[in-house]
C-alpha positions in Angstrom: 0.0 0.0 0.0 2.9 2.3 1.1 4.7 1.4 -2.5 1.7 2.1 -4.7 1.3 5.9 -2.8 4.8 6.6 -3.4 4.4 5.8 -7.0 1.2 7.5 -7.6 3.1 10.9 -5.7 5.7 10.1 -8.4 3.7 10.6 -11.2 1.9 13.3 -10.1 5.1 15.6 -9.5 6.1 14.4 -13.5 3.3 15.5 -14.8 3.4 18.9 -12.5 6.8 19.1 -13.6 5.7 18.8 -17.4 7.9 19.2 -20.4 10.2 21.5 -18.9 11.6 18.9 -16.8 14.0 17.1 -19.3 15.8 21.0 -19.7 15.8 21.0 -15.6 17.9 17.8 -15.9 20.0 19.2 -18.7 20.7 22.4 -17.2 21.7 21.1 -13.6 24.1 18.1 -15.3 25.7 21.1 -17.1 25.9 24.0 -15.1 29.9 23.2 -14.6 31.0 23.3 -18.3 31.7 26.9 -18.4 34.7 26.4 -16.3 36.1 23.7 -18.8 38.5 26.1 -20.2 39.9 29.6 -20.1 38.0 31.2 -23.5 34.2 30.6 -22.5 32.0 33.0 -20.4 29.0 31.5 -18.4 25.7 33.2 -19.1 26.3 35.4 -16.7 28.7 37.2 -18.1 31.9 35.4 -16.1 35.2 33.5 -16.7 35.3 30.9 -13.9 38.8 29.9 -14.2 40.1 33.5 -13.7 37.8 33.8 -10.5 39.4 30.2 -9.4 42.9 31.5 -9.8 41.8 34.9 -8.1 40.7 32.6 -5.3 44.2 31.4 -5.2 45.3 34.9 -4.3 43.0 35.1 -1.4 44.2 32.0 0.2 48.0 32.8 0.0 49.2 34.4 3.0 49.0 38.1 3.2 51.3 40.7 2.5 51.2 45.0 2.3 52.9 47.8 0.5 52.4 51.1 0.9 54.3 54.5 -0.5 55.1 57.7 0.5 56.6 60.7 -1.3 59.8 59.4 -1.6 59.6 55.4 -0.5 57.7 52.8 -1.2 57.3 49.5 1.4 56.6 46.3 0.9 55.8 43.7 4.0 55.3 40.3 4.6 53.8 36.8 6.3 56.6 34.5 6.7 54.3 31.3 7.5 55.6 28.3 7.0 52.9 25.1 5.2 53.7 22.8 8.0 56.4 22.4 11.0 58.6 20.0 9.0 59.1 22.9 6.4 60.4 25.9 6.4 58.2 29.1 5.1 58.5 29.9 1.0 60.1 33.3 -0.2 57.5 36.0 -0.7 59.2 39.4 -1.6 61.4 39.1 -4.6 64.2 41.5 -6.2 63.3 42.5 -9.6 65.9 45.1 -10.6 67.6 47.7 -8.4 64.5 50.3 -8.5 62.1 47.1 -8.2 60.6 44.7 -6.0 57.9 42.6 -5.6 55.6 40.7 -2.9 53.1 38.1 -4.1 49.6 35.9 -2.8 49.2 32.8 -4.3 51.3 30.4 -5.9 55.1 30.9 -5.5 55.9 28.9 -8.4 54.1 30.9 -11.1 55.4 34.2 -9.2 58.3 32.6 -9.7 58.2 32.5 -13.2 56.9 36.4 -13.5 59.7 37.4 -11.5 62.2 36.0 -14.2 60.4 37.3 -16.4 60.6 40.4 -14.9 63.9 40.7 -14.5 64.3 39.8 -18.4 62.6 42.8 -18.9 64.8 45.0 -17.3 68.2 43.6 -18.6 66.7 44.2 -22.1 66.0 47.7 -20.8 69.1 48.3 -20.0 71.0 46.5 -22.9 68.9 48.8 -24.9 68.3 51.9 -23.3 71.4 51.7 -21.1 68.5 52.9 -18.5 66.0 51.4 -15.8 63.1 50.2 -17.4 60.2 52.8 -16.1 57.7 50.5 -13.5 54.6 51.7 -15.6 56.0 49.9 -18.4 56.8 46.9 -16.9 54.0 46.5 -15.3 52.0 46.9 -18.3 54.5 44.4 -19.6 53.5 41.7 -17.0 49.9 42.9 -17.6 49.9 41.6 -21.2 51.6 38.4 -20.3 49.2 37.5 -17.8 46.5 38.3 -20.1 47.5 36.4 -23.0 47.1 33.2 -20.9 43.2 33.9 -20.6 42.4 34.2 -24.6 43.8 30.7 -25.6 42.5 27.4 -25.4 45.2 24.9 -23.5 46.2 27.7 -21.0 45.7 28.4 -17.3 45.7 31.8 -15.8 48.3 32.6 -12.9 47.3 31.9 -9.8 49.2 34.4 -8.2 48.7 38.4 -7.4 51.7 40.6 -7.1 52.2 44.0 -5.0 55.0 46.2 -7.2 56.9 48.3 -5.7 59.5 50.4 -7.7 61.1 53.8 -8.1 61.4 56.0 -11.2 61.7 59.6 -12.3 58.0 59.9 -11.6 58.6 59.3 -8.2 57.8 55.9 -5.5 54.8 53.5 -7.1 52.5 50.7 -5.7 50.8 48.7 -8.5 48.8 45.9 -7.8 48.0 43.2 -10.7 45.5 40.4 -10.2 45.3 37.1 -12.3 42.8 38.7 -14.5 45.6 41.0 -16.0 43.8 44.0 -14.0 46.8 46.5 -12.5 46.0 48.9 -10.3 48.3 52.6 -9.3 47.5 52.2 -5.7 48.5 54.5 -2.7 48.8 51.5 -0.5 47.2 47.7 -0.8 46.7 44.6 1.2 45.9 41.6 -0.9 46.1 37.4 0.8 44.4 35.9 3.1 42.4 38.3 5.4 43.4 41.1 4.2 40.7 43.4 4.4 41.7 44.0 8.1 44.8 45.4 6.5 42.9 47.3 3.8 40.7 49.0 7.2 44.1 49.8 8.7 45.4 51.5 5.4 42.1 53.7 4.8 41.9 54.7 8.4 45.8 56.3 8.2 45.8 56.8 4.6 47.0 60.6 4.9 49.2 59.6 8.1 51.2 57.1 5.7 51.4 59.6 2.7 53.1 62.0 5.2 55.5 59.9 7.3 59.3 59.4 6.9 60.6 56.1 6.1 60.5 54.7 9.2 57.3 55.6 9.8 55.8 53.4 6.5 57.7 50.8 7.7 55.8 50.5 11.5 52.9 51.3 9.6 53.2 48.7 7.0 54.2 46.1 10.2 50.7 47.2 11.7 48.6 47.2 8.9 49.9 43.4 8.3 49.7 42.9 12.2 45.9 42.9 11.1 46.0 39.8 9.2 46.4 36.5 11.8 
């Protein structure tokens, strides 16, 4: 008696559910294949792989630059995976007016950072001058973007913080996985870094007017905000 209740339930949700139900079925068994690849957009008007890699970024530990009139500072979490191992590098030396810290995945920040630093010996083999940071960061912008318009590619998982000096003056340029790069006045990107990012907008004009040693204890504080 129970059995032949259930079944006549069953029929009567099918035929409430009507012809649509077969699309239901199609839609919920697909509704993953827009993040197959890098080159196709869901409906909704999104790339899911670059949001996975920008997720990467936000699980890396956390780390803070910040600039002043004539300095620019970049800061650090050195956290180790496990207490068998001993924490990964996470500011890097690009050239002698150029630095960077990253969130993410060392090894592709790895690989930027040579690339990087390719950049600026051409420069200078050149030019017999530094390369200027706004063109080298628009440099790693269009590598990191040419990795999101081909088939067979993966964006990298990583986000750098830039810090460099020129004849313009001190710069801190962020650039995400997506190829975006941003002219900040200071930044906070990792894990739990909007704490940070609260710090830096409550002192914002403190840290534009402080010496050197001042952005440092405030770059220490403002990543004393990410545990």
């Amino acid at each position: 008696g129970q059995l032949a209740l259930r079944l006549r339930r069953g029929r009567q949700q099918s035929r409430a559910l009507g012809p649509s139900e077969p699309l239901l079925r199609h839609a919920i068994m697909f509704r993953n294949h827009y993040d197959n690849d890098i080159t196709t957009w869901s409906p909704q008007g999104r790339i899911h792989q670059i949001e996975y890699a920008m997720e990467a970024v936000k699980q890396g530990s956390a780390t803070v630059g910040m600039k002043n009139e004539t300095h620019a500072v970049l800061v650090a979490l050195k956290r180790a995976p496990s207490e068998l191992s001993d924490y990964q590098k996470k500011v890097f030396k690009v050239d002698d007016h150029v630095a960077i810290s990253i969130a993410g995945l060392t090894a592709d920040a790895r690989s930027l950072n040579r690339f990087m630093r390719a950049e600026c010996l051409n420069s200078k083999w050149a030019f017999d001058e530094p390369l200027p940071v706004t063109r080298l960061v628009g440099a790693v912008s269009e590598k990191l973007h040419r990795c999101t318009q081909f088939w067979g590619r993966r964006p990298f998982g990583v986000g750098l913080l830039v810090a460099g000096h020129d004849e313009q003056g001190p710069h801190i340029y962020q650039i995400e996985p997506s190829a975006n790069a941003f002219d900040c006045k200071s930044m906070a990107i990792g894990a739990r870094s909007q704490s940070a990012k609260t710090y830096l907008e409550r002192h914002l004009d403190a840290i534009s007017s402080s010496d050197r040693d001042g952005l440092i204890r405030h770059a220490l504080r403002a990543l004393r905000e990410c545990p």
